[in-house]
PQR file with spaces between the fields and no chain letter, atoms N, CA, C, O and H, PARSE charges and radii, in Angstrom:
ATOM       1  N    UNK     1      12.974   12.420   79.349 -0.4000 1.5000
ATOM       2  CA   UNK     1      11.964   12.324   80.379 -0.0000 2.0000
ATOM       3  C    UNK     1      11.403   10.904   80.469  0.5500 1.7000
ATOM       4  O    UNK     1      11.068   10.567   81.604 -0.5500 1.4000
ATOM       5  N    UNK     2      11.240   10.038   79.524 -0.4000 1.5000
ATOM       6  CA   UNK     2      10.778    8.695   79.656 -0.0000 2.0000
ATOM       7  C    UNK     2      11.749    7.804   80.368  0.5500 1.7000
ATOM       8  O    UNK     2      11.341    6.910   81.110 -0.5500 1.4000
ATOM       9  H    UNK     2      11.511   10.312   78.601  0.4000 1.0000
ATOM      10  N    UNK     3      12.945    8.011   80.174 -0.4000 1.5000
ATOM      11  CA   UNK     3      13.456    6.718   80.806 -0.0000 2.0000
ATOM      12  C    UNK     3      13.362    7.442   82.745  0.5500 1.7000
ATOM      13  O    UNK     3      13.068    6.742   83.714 -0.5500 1.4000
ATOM      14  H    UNK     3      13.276    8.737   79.571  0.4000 1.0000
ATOM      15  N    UNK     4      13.580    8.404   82.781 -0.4000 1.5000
ATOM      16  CA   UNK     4      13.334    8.996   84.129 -0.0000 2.0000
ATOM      17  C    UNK     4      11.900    8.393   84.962  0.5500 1.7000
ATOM      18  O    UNK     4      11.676    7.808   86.021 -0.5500 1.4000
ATOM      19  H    UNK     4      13.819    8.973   81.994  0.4000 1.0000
ATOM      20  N    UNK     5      11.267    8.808   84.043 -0.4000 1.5000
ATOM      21  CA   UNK     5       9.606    8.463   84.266 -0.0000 2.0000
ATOM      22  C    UNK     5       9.574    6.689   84.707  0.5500 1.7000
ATOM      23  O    UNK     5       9.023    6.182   85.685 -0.5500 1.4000
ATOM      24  H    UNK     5      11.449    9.283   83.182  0.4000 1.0000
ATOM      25  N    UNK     6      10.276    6.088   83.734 -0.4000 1.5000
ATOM      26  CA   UNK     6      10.135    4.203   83.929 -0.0000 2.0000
ATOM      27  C    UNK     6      10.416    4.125   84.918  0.5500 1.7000
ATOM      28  O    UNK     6       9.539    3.714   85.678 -0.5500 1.4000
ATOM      29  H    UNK     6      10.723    6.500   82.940  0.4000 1.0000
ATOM      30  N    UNK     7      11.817    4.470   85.532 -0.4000 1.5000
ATOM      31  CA   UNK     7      12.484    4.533   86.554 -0.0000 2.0000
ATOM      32  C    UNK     7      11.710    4.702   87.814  0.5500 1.7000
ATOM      33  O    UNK     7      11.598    3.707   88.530 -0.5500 1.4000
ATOM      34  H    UNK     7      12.529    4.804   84.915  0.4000 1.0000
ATOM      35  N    UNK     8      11.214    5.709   88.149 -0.4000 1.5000
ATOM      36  CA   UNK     8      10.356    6.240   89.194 -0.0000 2.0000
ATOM      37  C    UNK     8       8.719    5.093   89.281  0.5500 1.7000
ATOM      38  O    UNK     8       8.029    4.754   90.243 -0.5500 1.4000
ATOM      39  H    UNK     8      11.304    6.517   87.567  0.4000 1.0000
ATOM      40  N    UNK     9       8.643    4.864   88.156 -0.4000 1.5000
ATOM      41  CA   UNK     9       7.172    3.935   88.001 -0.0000 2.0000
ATOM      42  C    UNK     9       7.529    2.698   88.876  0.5500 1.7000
ATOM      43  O    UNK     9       6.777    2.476   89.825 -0.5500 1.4000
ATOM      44  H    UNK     9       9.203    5.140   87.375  0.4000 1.0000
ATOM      45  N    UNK    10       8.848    1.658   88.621 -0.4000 1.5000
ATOM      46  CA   UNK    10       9.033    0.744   88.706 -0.0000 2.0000
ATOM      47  C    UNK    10       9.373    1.038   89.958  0.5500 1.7000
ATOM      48  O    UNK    10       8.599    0.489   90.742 -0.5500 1.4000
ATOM      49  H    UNK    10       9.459    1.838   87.850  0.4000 1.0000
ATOM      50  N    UNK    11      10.117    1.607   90.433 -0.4000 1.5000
ATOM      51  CA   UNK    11      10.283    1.978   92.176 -0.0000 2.0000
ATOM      52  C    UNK    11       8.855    1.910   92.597  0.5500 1.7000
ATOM      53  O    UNK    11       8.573    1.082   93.463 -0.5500 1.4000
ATOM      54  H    UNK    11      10.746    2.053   89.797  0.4000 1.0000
ATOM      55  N    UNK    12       7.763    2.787   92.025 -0.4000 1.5000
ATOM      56  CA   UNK    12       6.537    2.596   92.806 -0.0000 2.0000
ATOM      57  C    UNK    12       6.230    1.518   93.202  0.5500 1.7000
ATOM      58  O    UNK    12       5.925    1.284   94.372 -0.5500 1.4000
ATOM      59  H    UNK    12       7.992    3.459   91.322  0.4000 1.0000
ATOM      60  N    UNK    13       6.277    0.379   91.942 -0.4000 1.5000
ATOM      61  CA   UNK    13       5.484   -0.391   91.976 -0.0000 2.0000
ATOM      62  C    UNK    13       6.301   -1.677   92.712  0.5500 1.7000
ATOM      63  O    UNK    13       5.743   -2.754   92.922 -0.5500 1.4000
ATOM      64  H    UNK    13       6.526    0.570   90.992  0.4000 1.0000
ATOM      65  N    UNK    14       7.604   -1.420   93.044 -0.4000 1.5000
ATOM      66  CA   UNK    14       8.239   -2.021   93.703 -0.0000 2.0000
ATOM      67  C    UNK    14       7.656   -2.401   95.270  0.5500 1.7000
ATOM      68  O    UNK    14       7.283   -3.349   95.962 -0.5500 1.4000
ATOM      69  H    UNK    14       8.057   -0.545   92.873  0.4000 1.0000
ATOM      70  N    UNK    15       7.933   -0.480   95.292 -0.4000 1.5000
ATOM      71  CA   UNK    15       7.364   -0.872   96.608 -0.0000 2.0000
ATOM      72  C    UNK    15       5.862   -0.879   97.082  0.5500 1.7000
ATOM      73  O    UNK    15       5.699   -0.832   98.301 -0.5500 1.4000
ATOM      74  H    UNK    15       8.236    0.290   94.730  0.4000 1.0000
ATOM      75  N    UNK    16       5.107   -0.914   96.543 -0.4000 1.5000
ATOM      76  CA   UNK    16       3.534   -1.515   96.615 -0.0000 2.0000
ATOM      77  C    UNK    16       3.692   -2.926   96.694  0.5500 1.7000
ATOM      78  O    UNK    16       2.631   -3.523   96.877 -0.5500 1.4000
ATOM      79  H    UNK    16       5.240   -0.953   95.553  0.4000 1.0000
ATOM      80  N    UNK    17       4.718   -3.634   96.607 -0.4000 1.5000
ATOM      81  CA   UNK    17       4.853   -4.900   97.218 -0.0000 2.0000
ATOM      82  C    UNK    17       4.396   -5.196   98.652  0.5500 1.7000
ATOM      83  O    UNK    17       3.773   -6.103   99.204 -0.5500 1.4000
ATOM      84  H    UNK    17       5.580   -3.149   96.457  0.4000 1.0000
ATOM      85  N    UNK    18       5.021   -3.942   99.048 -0.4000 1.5000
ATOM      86  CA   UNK    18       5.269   -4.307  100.791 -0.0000 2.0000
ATOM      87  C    UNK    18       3.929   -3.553  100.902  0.5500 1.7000
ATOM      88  O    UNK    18       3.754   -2.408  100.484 -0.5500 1.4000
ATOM      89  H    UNK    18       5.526   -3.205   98.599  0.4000 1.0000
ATOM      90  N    UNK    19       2.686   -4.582  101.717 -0.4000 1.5000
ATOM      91  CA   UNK    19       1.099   -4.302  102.039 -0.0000 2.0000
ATOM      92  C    UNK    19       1.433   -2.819  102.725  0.5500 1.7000
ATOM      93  O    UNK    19       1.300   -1.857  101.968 -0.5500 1.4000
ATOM      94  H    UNK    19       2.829   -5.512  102.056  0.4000 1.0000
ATOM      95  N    UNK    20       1.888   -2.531  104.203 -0.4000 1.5000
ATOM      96  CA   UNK    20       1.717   -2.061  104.960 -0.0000 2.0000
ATOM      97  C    UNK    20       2.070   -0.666  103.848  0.5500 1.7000
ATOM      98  O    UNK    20       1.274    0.265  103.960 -0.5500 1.4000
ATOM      99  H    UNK    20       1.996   -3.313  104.818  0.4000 1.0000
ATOM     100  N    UNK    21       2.962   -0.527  103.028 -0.4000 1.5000
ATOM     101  CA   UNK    21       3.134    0.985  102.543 -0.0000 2.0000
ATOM     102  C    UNK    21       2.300    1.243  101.164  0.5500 1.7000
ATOM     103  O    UNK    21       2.260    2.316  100.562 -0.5500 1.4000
ATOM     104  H    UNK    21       3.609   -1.284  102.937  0.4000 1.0000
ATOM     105  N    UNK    22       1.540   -0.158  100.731 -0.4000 1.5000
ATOM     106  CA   UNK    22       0.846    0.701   99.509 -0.0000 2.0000
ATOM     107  C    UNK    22      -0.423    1.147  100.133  0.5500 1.7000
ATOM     108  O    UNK    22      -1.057    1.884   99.378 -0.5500 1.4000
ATOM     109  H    UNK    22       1.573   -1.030  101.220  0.4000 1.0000
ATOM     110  N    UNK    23      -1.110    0.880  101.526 -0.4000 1.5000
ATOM     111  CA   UNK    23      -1.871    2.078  102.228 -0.0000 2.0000
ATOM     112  C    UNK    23      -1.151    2.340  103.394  0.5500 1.7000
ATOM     113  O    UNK    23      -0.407    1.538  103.960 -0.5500 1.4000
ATOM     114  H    UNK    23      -0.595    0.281  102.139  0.4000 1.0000
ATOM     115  N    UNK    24      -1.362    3.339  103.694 -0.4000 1.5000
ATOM     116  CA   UNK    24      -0.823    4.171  104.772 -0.0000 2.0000
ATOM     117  C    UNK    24      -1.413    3.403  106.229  0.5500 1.7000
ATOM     118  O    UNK    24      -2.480    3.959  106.489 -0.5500 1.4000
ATOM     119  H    UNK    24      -1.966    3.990  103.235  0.4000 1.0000
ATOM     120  N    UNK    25      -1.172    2.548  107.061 -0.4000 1.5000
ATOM     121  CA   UNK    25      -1.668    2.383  108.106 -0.0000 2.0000
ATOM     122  C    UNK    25      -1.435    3.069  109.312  0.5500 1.7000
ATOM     123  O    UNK    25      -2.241    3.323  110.207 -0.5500 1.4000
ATOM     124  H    UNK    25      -0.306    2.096  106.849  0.4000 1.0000
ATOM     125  N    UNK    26       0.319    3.462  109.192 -0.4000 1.5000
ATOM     126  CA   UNK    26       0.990    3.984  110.233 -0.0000 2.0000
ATOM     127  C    UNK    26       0.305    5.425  110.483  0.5500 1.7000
ATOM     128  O    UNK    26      -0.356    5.975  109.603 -0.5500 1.4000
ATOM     129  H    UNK    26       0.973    3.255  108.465  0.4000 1.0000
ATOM     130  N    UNK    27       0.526    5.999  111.784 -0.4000 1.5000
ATOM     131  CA   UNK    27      -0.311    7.458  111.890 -0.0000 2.0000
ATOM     132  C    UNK    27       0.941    8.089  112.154  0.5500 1.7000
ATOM     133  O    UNK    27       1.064    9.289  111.912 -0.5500 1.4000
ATOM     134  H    UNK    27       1.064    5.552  112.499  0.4000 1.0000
ATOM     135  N    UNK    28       2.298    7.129  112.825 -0.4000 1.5000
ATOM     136  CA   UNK    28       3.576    8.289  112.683 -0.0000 2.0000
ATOM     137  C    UNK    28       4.238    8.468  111.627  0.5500 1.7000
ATOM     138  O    UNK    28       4.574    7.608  110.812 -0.5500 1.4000
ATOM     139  H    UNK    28       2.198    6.154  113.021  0.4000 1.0000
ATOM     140  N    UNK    29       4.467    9.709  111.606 -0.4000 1.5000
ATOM     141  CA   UNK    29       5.615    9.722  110.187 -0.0000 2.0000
ATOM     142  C    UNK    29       6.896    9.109  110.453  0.5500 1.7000
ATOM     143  O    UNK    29       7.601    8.868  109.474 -0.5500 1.4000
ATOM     144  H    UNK    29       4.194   10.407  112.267  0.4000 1.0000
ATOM     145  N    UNK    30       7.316    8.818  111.592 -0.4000 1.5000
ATOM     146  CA   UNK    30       8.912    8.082  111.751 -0.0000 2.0000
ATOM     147  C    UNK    30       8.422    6.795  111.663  0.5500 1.7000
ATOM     148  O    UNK    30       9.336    6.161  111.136 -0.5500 1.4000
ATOM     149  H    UNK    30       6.743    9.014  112.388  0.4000 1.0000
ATOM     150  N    UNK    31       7.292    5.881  111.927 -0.4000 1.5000
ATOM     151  CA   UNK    31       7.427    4.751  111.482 -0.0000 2.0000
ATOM     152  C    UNK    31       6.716    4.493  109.849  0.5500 1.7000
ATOM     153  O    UNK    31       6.628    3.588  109.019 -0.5500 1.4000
ATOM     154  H    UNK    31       6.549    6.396  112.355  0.4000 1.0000
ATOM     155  N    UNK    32       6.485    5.281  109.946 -0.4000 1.5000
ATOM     156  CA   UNK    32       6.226    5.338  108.413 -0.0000 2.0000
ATOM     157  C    UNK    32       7.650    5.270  107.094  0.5500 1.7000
ATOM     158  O    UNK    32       7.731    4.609  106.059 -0.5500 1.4000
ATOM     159  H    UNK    32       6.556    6.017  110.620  0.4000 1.0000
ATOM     160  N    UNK    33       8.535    6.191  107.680 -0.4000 1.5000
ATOM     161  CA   UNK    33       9.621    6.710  107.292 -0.0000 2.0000
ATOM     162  C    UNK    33      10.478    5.626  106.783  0.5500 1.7000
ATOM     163  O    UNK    33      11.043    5.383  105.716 -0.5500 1.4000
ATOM     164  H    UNK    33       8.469    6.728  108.521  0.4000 1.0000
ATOM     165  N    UNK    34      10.311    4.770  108.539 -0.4000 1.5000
ATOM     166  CA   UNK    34      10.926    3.598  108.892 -0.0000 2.0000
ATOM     167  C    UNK    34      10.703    2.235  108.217  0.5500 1.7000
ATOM     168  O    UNK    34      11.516    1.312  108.280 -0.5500 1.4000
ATOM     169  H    UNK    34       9.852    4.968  109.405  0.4000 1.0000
ATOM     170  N    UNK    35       9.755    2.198  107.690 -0.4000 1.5000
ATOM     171  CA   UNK    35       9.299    1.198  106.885 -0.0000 2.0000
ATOM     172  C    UNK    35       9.302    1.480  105.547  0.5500 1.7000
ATOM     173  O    UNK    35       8.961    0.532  104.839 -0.5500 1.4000
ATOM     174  H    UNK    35       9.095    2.948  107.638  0.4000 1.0000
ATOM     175  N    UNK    36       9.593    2.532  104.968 -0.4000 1.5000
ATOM     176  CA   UNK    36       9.752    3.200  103.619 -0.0000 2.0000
ATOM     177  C    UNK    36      11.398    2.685  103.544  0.5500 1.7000
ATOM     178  O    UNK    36      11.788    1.986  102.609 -0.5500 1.4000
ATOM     179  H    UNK    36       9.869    3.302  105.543  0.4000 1.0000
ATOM     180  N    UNK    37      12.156    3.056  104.477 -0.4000 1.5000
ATOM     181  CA   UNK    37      13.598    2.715  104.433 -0.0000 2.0000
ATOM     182  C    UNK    37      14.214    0.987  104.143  0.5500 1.7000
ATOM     183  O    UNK    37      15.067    0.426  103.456 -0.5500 1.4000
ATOM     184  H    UNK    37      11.838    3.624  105.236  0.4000 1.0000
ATOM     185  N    UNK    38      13.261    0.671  105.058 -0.4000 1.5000
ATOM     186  CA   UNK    38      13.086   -1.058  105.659 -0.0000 2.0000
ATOM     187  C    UNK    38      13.188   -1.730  104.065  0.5500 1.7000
ATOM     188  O    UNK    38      14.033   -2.453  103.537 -0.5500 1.4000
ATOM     189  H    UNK    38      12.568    1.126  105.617  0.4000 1.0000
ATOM     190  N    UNK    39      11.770   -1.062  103.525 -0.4000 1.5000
ATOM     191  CA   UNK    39      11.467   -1.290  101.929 -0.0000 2.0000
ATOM     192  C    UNK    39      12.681   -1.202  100.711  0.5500 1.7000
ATOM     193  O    UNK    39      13.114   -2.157  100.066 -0.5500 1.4000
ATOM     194  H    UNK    39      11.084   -0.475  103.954  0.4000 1.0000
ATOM     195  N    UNK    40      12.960   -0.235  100.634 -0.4000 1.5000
ATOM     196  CA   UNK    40      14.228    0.413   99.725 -0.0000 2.0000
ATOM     197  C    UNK    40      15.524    0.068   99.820  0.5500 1.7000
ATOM     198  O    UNK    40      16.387    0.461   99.036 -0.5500 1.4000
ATOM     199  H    UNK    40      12.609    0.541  101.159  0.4000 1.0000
ATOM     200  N    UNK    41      15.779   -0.904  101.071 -0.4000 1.5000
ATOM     201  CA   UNK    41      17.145   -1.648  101.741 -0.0000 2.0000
ATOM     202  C    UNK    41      16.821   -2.874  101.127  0.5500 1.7000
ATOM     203  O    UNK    41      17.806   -3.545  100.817 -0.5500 1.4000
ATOM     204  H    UNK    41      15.078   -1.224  101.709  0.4000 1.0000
ATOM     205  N    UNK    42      15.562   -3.424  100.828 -0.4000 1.5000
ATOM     206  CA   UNK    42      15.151   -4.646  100.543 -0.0000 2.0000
ATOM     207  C    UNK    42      15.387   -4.679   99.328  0.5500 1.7000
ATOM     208  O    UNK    42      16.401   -5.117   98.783 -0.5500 1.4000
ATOM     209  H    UNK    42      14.762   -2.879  101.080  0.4000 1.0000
ATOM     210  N    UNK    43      14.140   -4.056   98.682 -0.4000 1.5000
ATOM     211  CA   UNK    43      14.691   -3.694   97.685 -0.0000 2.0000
ATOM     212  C    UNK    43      16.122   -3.941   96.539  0.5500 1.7000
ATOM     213  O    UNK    43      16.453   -4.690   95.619 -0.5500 1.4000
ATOM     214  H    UNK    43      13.317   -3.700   99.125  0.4000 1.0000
ATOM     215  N    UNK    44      16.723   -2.607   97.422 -0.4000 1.5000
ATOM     216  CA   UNK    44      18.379   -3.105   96.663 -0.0000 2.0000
ATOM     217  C    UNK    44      19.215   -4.482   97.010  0.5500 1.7000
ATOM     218  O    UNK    44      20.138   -4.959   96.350 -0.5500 1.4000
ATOM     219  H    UNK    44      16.455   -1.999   98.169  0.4000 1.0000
ATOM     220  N    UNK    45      18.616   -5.008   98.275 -0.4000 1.5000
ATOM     221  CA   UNK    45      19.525   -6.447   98.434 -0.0000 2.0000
ATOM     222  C    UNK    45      19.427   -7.328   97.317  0.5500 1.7000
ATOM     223  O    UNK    45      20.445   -7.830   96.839 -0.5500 1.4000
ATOM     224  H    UNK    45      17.866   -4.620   98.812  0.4000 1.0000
ATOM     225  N    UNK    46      18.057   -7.606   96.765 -0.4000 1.5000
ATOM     226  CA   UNK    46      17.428   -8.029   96.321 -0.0000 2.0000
ATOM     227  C    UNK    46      18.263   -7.896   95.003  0.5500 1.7000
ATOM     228  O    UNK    46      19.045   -8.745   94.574 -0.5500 1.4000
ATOM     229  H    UNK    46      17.231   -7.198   97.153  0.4000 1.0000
ATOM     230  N    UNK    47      18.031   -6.950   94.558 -0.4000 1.5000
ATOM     231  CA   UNK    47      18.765   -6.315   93.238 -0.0000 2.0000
ATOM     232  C    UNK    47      20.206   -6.998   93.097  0.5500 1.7000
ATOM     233  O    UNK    47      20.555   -7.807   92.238 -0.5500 1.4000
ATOM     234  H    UNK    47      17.396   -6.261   94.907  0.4000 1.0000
ATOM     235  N    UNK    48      20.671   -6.671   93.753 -0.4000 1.5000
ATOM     236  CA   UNK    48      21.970   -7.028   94.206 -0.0000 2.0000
ATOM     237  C    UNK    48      22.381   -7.993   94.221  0.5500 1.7000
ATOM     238  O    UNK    48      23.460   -8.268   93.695 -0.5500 1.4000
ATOM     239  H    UNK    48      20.387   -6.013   94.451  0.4000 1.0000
ATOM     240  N    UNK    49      21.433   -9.051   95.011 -0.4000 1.5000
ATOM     241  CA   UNK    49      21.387  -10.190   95.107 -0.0000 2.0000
ATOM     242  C    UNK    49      21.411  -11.098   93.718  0.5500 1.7000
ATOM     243  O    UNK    49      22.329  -11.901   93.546 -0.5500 1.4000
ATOM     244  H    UNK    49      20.557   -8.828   95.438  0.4000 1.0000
ATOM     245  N    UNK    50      20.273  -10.918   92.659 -0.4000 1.5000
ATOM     246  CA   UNK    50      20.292  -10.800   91.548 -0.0000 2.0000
ATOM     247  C    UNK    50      21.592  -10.539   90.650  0.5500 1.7000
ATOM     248  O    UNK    50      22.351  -11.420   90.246 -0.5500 1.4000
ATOM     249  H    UNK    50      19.528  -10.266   92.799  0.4000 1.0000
ATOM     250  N    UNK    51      21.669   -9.631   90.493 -0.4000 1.5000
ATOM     251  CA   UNK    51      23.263   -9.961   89.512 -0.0000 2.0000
ATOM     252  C    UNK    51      24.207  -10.082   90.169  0.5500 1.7000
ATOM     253  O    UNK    51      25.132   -9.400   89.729 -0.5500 1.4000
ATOM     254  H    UNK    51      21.053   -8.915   90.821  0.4000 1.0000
ATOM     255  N    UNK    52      24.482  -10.700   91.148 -0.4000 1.5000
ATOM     256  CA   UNK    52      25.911  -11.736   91.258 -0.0000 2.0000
ATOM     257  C    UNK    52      25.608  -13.078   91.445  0.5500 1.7000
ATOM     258  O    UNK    52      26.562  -13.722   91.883 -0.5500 1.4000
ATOM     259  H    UNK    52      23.730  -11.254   91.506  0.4000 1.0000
ATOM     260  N    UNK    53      24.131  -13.991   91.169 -0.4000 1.5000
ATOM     261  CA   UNK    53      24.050  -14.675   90.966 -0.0000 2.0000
ATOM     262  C    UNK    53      23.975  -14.978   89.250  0.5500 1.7000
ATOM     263  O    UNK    53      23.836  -16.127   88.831 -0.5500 1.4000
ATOM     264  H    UNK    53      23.356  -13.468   90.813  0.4000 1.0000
């Protein structure tokens, strides 16, 4: 359960990077959705980006 748990923490806190999703501004759920996705694409580029440099 701990390494599960790290896992999920560090995603949080990943994405509390991006202002607009660590409060809720949006009132739709599709652009909400949409910017959750936006986030998590970034995210992995990023990652990605990272070890093949």
């Amino acid at each position: 359960m701990g390494k599960l748990r790290y896992v999920i923490e560090q995603t949080f806190l990943l994405l509390h990077h991006f202002k607009r999703l660590a409060v809720r501004w949006e009132r739709r759920l599709d652009l909400h959705d949409a910017l959750v996705s936006l986030a998590c694409g970034l995210v992995c580029w990023r990652r990605l980006k990272k070890t093949r440099a």
